[in-house]
C-alpha positions in Angstrom: 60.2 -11.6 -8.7 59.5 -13.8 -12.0 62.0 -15.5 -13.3 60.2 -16.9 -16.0 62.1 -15.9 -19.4 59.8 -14.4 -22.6 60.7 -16.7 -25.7 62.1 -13.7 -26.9 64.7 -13.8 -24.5 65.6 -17.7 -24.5 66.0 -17.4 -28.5 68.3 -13.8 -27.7 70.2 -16.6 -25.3 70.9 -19.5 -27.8 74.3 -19.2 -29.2 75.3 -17.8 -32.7 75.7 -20.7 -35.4 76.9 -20.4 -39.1 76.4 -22.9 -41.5 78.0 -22.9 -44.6 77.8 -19.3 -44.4 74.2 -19.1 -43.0 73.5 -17.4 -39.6 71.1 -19.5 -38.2 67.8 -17.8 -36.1 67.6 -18.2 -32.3 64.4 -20.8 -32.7 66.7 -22.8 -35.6 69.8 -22.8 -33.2 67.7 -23.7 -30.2 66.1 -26.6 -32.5 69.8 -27.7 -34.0 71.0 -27.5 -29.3 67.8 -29.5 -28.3 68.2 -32.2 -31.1 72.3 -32.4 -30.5 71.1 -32.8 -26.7 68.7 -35.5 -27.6 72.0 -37.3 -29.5 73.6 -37.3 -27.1 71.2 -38.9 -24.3 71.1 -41.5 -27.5 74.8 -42.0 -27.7 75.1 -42.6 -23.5 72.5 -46.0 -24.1 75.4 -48.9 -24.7 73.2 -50.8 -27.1 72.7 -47.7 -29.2 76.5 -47.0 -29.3 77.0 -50.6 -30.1 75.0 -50.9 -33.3 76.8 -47.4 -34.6 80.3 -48.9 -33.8 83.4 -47.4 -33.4 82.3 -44.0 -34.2 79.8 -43.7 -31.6 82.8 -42.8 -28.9 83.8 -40.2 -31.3 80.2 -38.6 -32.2 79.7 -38.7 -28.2 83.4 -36.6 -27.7 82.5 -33.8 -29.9 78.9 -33.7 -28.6 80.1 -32.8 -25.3 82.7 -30.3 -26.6 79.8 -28.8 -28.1 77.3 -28.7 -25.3 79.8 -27.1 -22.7 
């Protein structure tokens, strides 16, 4: 059995996200996931955090709230 997914069906999986009233497309809310993702990883590497200060702890929170 393939479990391989078309890219039909990854972009039916990616959630549903509304900007400022927009409805984003599956490849635009797959783009906005990967590069919060990506952020993230960033956030985790201490000097990183460091040179964005105090908020980095915060950015880092609501990342993860996001991504479960």
């Amino acid at each position: 059995m393939d479990k391989s997914k078309t890219i039909e069906e990854m972009l039916a999986s990616e959630p549903k996200i509304t900007i400022n009233g927009k409805s984003l497309t599956g490849a635009q809310a797959m783009t906005l996931r990967v590069a919060l993702s990506n952020f993230r990883i960033e956030l985790m590497e201490p000097d990183y955090a460091k040179e964005l200060g105090p908020i980095a702890s915060g950015y880092l929170a609501r990342a993860t709230e996001i991504e479960r």
